[in-house]
VEXFILUM-233803 format. One record per residue (C-alpha): residue number from 1; x, y, z. Coordinates in pm, whole numbers. Example, Ala and Ser with C-alpha at 12.3 -4.5 7.8 and 13.67 -1.06 7.14 Angstrom:
{atom 1 {1230 -450 780}}
{atom 2 {1367 -106 714}}
END
This chain:
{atom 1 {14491 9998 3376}}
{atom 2 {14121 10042 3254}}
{atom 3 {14023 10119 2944}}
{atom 4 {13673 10231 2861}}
{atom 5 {13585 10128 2575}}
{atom 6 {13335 10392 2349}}
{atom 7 {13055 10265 2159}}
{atom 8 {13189 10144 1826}}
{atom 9 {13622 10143 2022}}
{atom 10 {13873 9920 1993}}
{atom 11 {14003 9729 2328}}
{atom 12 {14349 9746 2342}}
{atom 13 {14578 9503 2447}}
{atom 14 {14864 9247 2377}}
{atom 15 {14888 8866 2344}}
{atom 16 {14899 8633 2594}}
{atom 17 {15068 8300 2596}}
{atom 18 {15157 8108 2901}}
{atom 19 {14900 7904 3005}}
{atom 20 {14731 7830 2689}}
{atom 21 {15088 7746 2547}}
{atom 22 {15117 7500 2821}}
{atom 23 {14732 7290 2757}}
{atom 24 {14849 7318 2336}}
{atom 25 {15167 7091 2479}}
{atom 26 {14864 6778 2603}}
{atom 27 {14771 6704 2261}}
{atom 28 {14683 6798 1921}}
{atom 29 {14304 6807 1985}}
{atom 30 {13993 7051 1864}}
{atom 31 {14040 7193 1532}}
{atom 32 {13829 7201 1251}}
{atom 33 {13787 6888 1267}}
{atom 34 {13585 6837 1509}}
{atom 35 {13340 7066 1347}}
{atom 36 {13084 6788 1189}}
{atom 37 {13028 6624 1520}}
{atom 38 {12977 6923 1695}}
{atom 39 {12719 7111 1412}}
{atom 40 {12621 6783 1351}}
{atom 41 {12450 6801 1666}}
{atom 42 {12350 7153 1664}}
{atom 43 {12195 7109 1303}}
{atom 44 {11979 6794 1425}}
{atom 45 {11848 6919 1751}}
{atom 46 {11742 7218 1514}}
{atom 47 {11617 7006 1280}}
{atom 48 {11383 6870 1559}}
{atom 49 {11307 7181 1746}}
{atom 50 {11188 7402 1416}}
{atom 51 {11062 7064 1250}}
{atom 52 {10796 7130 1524}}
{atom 53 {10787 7473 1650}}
{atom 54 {10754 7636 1259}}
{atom 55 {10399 7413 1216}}
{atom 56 {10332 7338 1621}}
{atom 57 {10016 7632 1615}}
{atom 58 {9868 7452 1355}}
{atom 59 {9925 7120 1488}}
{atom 60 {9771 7224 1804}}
{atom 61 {9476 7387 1667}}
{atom 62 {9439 7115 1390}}
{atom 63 {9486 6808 1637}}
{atom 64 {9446 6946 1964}}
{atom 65 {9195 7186 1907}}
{atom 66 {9326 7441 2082}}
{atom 67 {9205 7836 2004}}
{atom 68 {9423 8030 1850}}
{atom 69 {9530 8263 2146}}
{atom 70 {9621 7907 2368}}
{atom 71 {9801 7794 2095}}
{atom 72 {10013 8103 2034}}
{atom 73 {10095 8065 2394}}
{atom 74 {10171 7710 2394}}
{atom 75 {10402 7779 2135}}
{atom 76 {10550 8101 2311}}
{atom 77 {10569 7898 2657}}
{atom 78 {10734 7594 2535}}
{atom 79 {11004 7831 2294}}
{atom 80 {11021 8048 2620}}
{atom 81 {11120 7748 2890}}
{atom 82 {11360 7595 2618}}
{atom 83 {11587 7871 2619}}
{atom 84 {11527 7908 3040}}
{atom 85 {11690 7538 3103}}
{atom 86 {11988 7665 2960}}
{atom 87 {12057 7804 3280}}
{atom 88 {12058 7511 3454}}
{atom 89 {12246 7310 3175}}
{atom 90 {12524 7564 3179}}
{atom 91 {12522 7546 3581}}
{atom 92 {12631 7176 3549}}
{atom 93 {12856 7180 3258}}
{atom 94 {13046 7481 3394}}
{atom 95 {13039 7329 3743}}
{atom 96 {13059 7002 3787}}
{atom 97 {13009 6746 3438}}
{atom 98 {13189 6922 3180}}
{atom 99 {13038 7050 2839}}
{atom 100 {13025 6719 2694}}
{atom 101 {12848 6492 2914}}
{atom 102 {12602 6813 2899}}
{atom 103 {12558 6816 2577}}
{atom 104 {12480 6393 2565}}
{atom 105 {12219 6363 2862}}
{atom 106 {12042 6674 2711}}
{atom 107 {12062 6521 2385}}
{atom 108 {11922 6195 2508}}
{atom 109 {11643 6352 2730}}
{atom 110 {11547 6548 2436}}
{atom 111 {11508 6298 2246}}
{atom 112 {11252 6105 2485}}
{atom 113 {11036 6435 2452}}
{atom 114 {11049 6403 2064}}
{atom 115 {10944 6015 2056}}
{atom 116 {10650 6052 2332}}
{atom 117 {10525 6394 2079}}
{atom 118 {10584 6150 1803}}
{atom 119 {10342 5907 1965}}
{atom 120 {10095 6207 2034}}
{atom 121 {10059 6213 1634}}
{atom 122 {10099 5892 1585}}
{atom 123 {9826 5685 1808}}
{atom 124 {9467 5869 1820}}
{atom 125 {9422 5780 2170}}
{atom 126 {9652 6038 2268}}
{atom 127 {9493 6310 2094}}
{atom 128 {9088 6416 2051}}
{atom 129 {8850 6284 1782}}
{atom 130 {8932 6504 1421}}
{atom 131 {8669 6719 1334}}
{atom 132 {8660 7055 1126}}
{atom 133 {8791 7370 1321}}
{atom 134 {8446 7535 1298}}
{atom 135 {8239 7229 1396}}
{atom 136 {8037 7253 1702}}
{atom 137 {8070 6939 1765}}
{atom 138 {8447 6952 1797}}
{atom 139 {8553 6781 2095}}
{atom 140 {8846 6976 2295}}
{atom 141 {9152 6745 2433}}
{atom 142 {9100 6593 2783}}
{atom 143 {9319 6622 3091}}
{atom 144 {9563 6278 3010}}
{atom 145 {9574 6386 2669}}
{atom 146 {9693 6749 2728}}
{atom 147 {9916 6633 3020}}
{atom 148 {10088 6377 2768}}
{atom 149 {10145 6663 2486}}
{atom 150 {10295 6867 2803}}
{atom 151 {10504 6636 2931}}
{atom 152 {10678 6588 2580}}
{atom 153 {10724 6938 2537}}
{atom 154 {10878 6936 2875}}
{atom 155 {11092 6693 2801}}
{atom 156 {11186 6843 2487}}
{atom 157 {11246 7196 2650}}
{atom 158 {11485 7029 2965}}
{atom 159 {11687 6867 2710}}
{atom 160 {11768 7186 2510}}
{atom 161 {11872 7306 2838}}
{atom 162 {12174 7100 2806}}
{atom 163 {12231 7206 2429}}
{atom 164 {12185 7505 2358}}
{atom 165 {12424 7675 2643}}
{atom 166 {12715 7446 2559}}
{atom 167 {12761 7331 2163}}
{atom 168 {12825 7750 2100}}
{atom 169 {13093 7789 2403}}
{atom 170 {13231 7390 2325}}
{atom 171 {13286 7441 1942}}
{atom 172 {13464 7796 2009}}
{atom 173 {13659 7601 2246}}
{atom 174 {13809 7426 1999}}
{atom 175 {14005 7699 1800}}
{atom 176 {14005 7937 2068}}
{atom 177 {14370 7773 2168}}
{atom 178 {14496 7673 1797}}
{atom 179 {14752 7964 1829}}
{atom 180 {14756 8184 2122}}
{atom 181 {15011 8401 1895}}
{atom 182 {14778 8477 1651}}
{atom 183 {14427 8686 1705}}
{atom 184 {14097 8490 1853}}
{atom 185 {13878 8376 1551}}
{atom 186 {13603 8278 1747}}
{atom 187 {13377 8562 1577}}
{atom 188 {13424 8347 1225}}
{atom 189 {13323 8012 1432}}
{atom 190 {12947 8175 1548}}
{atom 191 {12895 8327 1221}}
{atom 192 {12897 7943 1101}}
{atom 193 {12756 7806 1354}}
{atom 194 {12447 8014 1262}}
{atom 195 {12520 7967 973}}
{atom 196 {12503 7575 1030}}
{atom 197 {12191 7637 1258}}
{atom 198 {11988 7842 983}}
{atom 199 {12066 7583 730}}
{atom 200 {11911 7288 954}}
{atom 201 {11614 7553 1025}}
{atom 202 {11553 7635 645}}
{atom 203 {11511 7215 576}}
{atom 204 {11322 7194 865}}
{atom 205 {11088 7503 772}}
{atom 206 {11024 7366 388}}
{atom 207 {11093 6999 346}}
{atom 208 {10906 6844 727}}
{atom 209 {10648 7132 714}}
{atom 210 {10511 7026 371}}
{atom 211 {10530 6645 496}}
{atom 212 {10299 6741 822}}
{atom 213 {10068 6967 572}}
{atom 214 {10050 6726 265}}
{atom 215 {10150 6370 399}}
{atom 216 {10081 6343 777}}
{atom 217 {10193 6445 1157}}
{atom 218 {10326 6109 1207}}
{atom 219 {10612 6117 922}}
{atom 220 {10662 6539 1001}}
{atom 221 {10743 6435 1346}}
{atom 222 {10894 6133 1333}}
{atom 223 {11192 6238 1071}}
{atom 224 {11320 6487 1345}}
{atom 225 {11296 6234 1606}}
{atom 226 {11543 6010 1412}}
{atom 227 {11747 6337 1364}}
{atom 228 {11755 6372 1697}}
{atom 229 {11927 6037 1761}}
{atom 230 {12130 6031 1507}}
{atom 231 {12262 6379 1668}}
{atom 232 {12359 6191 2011}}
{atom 233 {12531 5962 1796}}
{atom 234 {12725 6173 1604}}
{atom 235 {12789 6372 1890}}
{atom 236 {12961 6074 2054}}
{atom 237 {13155 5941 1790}}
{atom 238 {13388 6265 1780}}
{atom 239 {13494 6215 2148}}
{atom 240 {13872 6135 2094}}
{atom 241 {13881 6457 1870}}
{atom 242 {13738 6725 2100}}
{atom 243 {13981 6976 2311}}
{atom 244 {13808 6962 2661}}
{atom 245 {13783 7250 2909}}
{atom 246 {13772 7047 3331}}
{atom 247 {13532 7227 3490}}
{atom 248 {13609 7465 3748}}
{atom 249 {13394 7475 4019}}
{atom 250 {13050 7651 4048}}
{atom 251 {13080 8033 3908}}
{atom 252 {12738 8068 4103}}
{atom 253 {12953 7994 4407}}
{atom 254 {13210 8217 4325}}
{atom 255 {12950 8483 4275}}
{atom 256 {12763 8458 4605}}
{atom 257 {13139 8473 4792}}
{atom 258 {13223 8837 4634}}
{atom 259 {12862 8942 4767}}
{atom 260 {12895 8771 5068}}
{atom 261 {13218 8885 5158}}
{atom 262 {13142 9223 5004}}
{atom 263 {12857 9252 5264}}
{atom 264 {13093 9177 5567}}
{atom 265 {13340 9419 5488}}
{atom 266 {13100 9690 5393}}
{atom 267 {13198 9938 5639}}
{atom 268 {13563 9951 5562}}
{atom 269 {13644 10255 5352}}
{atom 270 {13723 10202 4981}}
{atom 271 {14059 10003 4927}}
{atom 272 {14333 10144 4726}}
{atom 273 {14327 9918 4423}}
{atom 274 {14721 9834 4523}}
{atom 275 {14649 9687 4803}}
{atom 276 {14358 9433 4724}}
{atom 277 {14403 9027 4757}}
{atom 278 {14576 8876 4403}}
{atom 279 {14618 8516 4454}}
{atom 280 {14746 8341 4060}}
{atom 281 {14807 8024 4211}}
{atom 282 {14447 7980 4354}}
{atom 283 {14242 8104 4038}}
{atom 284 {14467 7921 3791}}
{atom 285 {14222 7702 3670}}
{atom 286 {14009 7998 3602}}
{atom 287 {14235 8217 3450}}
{atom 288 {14418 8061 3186}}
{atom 289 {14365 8316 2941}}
{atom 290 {14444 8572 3193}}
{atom 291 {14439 8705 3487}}
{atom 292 {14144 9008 3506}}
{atom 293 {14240 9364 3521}}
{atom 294 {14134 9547 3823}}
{atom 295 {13834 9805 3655}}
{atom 296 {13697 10147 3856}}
{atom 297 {13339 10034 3809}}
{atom 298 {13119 9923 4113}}
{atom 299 {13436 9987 4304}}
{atom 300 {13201 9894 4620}}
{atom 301 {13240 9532 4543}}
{atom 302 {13640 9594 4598}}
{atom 303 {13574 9529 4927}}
{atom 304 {13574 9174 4898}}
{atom 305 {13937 9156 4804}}
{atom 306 {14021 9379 5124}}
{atom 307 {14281 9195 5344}}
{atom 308 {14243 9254 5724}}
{atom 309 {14344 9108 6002}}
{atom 310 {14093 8873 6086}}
{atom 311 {14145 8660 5743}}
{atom 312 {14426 8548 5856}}
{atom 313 {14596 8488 5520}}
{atom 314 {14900 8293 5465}}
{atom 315 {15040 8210 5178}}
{atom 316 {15104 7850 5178}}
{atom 317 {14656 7842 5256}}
{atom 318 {14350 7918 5071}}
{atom 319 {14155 8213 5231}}
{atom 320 {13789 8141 5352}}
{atom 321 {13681 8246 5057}}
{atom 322 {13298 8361 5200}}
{atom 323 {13505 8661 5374}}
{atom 324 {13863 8730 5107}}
{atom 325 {13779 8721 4725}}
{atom 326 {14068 8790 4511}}
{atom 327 {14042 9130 4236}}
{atom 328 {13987 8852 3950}}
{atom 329 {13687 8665 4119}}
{atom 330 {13588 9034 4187}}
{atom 331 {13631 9136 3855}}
{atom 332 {13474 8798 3725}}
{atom 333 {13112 8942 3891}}
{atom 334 {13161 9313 3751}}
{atom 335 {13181 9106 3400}}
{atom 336 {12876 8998 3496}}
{atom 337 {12681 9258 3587}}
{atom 338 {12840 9465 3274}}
{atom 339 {12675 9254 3064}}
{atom 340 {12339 9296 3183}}
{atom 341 {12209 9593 3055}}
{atom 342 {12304 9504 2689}}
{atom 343 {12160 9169 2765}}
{atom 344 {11839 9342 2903}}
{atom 345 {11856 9518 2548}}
{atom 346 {11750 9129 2370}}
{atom 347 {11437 9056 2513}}
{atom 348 {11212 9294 2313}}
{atom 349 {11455 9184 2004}}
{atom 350 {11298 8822 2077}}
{atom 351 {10954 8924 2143}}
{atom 352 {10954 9062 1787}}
{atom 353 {11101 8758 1680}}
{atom 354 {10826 8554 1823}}
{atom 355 {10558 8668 1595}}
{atom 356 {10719 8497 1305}}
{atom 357 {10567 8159 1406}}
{atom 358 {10252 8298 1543}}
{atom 359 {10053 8568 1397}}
{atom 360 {10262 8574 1091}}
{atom 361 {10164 8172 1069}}
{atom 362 {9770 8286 1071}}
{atom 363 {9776 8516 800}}
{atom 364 {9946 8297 574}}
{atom 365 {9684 8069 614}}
{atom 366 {9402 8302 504}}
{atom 367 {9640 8410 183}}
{atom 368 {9669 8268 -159}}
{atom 369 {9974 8003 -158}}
{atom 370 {10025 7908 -508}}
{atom 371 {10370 7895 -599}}
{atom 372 {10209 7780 -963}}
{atom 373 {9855 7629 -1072}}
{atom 374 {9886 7299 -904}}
{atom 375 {10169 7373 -621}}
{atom 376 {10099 7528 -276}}
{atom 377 {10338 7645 -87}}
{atom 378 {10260 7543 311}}
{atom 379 {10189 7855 497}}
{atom 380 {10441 7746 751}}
{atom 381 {10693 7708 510}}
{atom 382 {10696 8077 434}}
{atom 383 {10885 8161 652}}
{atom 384 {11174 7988 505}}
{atom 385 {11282 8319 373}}
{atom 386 {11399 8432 732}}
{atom 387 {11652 8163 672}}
{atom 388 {11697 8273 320}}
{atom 389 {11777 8573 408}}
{atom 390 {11980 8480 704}}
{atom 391 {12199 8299 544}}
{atom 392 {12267 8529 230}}
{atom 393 {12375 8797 494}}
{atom 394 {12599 8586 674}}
{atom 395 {12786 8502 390}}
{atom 396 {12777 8854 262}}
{atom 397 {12860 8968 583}}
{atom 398 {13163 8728 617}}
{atom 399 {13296 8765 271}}
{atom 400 {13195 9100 160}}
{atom 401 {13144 9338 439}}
{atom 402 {13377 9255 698}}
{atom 403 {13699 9289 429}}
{atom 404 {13528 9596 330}}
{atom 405 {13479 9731 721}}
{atom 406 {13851 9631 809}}
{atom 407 {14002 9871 577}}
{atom 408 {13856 10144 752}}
{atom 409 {13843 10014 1133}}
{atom 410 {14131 9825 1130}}
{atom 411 {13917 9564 1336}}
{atom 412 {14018 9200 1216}}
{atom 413 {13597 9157 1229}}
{atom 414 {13526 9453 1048}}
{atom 415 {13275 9611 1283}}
{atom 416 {13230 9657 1625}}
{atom 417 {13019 9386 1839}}
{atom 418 {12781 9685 1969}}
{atom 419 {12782 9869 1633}}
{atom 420 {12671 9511 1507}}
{atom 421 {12368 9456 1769}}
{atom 422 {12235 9816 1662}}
{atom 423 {12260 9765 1327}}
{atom 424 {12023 9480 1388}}
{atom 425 {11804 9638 1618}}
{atom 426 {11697 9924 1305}}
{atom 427 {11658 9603 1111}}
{atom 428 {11371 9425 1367}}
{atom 429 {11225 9799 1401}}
{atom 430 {11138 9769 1061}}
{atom 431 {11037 9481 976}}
{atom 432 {10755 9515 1243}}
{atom 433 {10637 9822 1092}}
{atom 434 {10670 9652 740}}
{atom 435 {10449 9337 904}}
{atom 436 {10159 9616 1045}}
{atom 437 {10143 9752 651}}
{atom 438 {10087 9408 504}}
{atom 439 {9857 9317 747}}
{atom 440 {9628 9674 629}}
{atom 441 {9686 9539 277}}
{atom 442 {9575 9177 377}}
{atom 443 {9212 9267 535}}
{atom 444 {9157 9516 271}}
{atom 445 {9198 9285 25}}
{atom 446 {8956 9026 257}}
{atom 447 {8725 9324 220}}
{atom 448 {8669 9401 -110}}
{atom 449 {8642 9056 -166}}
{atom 450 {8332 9010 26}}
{atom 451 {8559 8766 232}}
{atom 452 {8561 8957 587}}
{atom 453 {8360 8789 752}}
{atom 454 {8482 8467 618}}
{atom 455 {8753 8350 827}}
{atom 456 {8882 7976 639}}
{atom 457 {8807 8166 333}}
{atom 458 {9143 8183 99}}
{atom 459 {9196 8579 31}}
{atom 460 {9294 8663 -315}}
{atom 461 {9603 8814 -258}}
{atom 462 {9954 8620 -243}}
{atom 463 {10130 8503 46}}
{atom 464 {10422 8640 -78}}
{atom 465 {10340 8974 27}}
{atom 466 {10479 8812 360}}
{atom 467 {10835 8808 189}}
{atom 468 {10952 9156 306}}
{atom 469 {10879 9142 688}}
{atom 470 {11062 8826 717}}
{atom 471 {11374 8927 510}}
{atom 472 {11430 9244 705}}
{atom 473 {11367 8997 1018}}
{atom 474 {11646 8740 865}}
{atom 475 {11869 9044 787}}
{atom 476 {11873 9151 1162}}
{atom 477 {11909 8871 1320}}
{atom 478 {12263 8836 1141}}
{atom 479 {12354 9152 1278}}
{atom 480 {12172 9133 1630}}
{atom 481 {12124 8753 1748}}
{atom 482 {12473 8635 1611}}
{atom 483 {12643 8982 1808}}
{atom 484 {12467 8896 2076}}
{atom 485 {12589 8531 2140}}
{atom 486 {12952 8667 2000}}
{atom 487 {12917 8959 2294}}
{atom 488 {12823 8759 2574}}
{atom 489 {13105 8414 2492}}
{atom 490 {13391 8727 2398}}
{atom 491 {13310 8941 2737}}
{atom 492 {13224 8684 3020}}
{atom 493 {13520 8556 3208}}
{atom 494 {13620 8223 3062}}
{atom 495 {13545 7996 3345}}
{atom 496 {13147 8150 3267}}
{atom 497 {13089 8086 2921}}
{atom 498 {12887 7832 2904}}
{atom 499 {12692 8067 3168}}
{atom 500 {12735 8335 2915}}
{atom 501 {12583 8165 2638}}
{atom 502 {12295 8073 2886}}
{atom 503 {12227 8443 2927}}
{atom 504 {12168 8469 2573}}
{atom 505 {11909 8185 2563}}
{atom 506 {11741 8348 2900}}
{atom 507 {11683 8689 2712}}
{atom 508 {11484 8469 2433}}
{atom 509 {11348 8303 2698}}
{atom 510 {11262 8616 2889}}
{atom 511 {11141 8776 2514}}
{atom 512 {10888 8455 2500}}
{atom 513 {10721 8504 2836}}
{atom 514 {10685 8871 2725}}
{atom 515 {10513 8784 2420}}
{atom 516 {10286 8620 2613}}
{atom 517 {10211 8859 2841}}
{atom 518 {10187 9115 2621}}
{atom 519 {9942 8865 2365}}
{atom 520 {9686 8819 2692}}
{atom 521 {9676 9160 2778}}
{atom 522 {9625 9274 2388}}
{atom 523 {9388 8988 2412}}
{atom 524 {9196 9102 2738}}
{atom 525 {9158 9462 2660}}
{atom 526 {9140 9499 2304}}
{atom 527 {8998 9348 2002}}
{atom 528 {9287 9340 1806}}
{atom 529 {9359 8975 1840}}
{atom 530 {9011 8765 1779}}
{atom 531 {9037 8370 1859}}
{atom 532 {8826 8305 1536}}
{atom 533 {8845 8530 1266}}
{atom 534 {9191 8775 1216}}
{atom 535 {9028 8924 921}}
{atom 536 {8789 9124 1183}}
{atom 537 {9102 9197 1472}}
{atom 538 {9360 9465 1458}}
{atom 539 {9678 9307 1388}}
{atom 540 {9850 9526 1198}}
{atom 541 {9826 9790 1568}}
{atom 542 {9959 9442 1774}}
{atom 543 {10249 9488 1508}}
{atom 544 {10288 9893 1553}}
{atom 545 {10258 9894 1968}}
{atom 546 {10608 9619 1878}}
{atom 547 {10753 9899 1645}}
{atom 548 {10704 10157 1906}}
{atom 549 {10844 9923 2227}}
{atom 550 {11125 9836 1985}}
{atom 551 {11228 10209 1912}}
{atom 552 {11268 10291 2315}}
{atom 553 {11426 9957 2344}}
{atom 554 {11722 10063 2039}}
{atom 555 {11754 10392 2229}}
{atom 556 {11800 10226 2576}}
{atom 557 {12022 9998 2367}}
{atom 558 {12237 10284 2216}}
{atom 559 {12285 10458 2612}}
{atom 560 {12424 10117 2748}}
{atom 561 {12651 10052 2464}}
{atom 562 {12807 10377 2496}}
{atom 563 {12840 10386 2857}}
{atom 564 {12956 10030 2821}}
{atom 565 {13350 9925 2902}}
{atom 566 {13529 9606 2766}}
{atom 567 {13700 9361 3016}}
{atom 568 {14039 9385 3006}}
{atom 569 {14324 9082 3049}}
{atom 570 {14695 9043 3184}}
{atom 571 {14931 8781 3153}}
{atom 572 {15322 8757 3228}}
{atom 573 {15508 8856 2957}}
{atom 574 {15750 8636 3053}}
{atom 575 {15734 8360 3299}}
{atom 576 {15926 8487 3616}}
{atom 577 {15923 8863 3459}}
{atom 578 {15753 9124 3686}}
{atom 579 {15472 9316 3550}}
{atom 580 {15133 9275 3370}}
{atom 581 {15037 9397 2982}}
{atom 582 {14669 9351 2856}}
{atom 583 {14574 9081 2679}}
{atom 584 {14381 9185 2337}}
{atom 585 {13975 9087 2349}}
{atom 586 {13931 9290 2047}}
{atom 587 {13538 9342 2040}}
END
């Protein structure tokens, strides 16, 4: 049976036991405690990427000498790539190593990138003579210099790939099983792990950014570095706690089977959903939470579980798998491709996001930063009030709203997943409109001062004028980022998740490169974004062209979640007992 699920539904279903009953029975493993080994690790590699991504425009401008519009790109490019590798990270850990061993080779490789960018700071051979931005005489980085700073960053960006697609999926892994009676709490596990994750970010964003401002690069990079290893140590030290998950073959495989086989049996009319290939012994391993409901979407991909002749099945032998699927590895693909159109919905989400440690960077640097007479606050620093502000809500969400919501949904999370995402999407809309207001405020102010023209020039006005735009920002990423990575773990077939919480990395990844693009273009054909002096651009209609993109994105957003339906689960109710019930994936 199907159920289509409405925007803002309920999935129905019952509980299922068996198989996760049977792994509970190897050991008590997993649990809460294995939660400071496995934050541990998220909050250090955090504490290393945002120790260097917050300040990285100004240490490229400042050491490298880069312009502005290179240095925004850098910075997009390198945050873009390190949330592509996840792909590949969560190819091998769902595959072949395992989340674990992932997680440890990406936390040692990305640790090599952090000491060789250490050393960039740290030895002046490795970077070009100082001089002041506005010199002539500045001297630009050469070719072994550049390709040094590059190959860090690389090496920084490959090993996130082995993070950041596995701590999320391994940490839920670890309570998903604690009592297969009782209702998944997974939801309460990613609203502290970002809640873990913004902590790590908000250190990070005030405590190493006004070391590399007031005491030097080589101290404001190397304290992350050390995070990073203590991280892989950490990490290691909880082995005989964790609950592991044996990998289960390639899903990539899997998915190239149901096409392939879908393509040779093309020209077959459409099956009769009764009569398509089931096989629970061969996709036990991938089914232990349950077996996946045959669904009346893309019903042309039902074709790979037709039985004919010429398979030759017997059932005692494993089909040839490029030419009979079964309906779950069927079903496992229209997951898949469900997911896609909500995941499509992030990207714009991220290129919004992006500006935070760009633009937003620059005009904190022409503002007033006096927190009093003889403090400055580091212009990278402000945006410390994203994590502020992200980590109020999240506690208000968890403790306040959700009680609040479940006496009127009857959802044990208070709020639909998708009425969660849009709720952040309004957020992002207006906190881009918000940052296009201040930025009219900010050059008016530049020129009544006599100061437009004057690009270094400190602009009487405070940079806590920035405050609003990044408090909306923190407020929807609560609702939208955290969703988003709750969506795509709760809805992908389980032997995927790791794959799953790659996806949400590629649409950050995807939202990077689109920044970019859309930052050379602006660039090319406009004068809103000048290389030398912002007071004289036309920021604040870089931020409004977002706003706009962002409103036909939440609309496109609002169509797919409503169209969208939830994947539905079976298991035996009793072992030996004929028929299926659904298993419950509230969402």
């Amino acid at each position: 049976m199907e159920k289509k699920e409405s925007f803002g539904g309920v999935e129905n279903g019952a509980d299922h036991l068996d198989e996760q009953s049977k792994k509970l029975k190897k050991g008590k493993k997993g649990g809460i405690k294995t939660m400071p080994f496995i934050l541990g690790n998220e909050m250090c590699e955090k504490l290393a990427m945002v120790g260097f991504t917050k300040n990285m425009v100004n240490y490229l401008m400042e050491q490298f000498h880069m312009p502005l519009t290179q240095a925004a790109n850098t910075v997009t490019n390198f945050s873009g790539t390190s949330s592509l590798t996840p792909l590949l990270g969560a190819f091998l850990a769902d595959s072949y190593a395992g989340k674990f061993w992932t997680i440890s080779a990406g936390t040692f490789i990305y640790l090599l990138g952090m000491i060789l960018l250490t050393l960039t700071a740290a030895l002046p051979s490795l970077r070009p003579p100082a001089c002041e931005l506005e010199s002539p005489d500045c001297v630009s980085a050469n070719g072994g210099q550049i390709a040094i700073l590059y190959v860090s960053l690389m090496l920084a960006a490959l090993g996130s790939g082995g993070i950041r697609p596995c701590v999320a999926a391994f940490g839920a892994e670890q309570f998903v099983e604690e009592d297969p009676r009782k209702p998944k709490k997974t939801w309460v596990f990613f609203n502290w792990y970002y809640f873990a994750m913004g902590s790590a970010i908000l250190l990070a964003a005030t405590v190493l950014v006004y070391i590399q401002d007031n005491v030097g690069w080589s101290l404001g990079l190397g304290i992350p570095t050390i995070a990073m290893a203590v991280s892989l140590i950490l990490f290691v030290i909880g082995f005989p706690l964790y609950r592991y998950m044996d990998p289960s073959g390639s899903p990539y495989t899997r998915v190239f089977q149901v096409l392939v086989a879908t393509f040779r049996k093309r020209n077959l009319p459409s099956p009769d959903p009764k009569c398509l290939y089931v096989n629970k012994e061969l996709d036990a391993t991938i089914s232990t939470d349950g077996m996946l409901e045959h669904s009346n979407q893309f019903k042309f991909l039902d074709k790979a579980a037709i039985v004919t002749e010429s398979d030759n099945v017997i059932a005692s032998t494993k089909p040839n798998l490029w030419r009979l699927n079964t309906v779950h590895r069927v079903e496992e693909l229209k997951c898949i491709v469900r997911l896609l159109p909500i995941w499509a919905a992030g990207i714009l989400f991220a290129t919004s996001a992006a500006q935070q440690s760009t633009f937003s960077l620059q005009q904190a640097n022409t503002m007033d930063k006096h927190l009093t007479k003889s403090f400055q606050v580091p212009a990278a620093s402000v945006s410390v009030f994203i994590m502020i502000s992200m980590l109020c809500t999240i506690i208000i969400y968890d403790r306040v709203l959700v009680p609040v919501a479940r006496k009127f949904t009857g959802l044990d999370r208070g709020i639909n997943v998708l009425h969660r995402m849009a709720i952040g999407f309004f957020f992002s809309i207006a906190a881009t409109l918000v940052a296009g207001l201040l930025e009219v405020k900010r050059k008016n102010a530049a020129i009544s001062h006599g100061l437009a023209d004057s690009p270094t020039a400190t602009i009487p006005i405070s940079v806590f004028w920035l405050v609003p735009q990044h408090v909306l920002h923190g407020i929807a990423e609560v609702f939208m980022m955290i969703g988003h990575l709750e969506f795509f773990y709760d809805q992908a077939p389980e032997s995927m998740r790791s794959t799953a919480t790659a996806l949400f990395w590629l649409a950050i990844s995807a939202g990077e490169y689109t920044s970019t693009l859309l930052v050379t273009l602006v660039h090319k054909y406009t004068n809103w974004l000048p290389d030398k002096n912002l007071n004289r651009g036309k920021l604040e209609y870089f931020y409004w062209l977002l706003t706009f993109l962002q409103v036909l994105n939440t609309l496109y957003y609002l169509i797919c979640a409503k169209l969208y339906t939830f994947k539905s689960l079976q298991s035996k109710k009793k072992e030996g007992e004929e028929g299926v019930e659904l298993a419950s994936t509230e969402v």
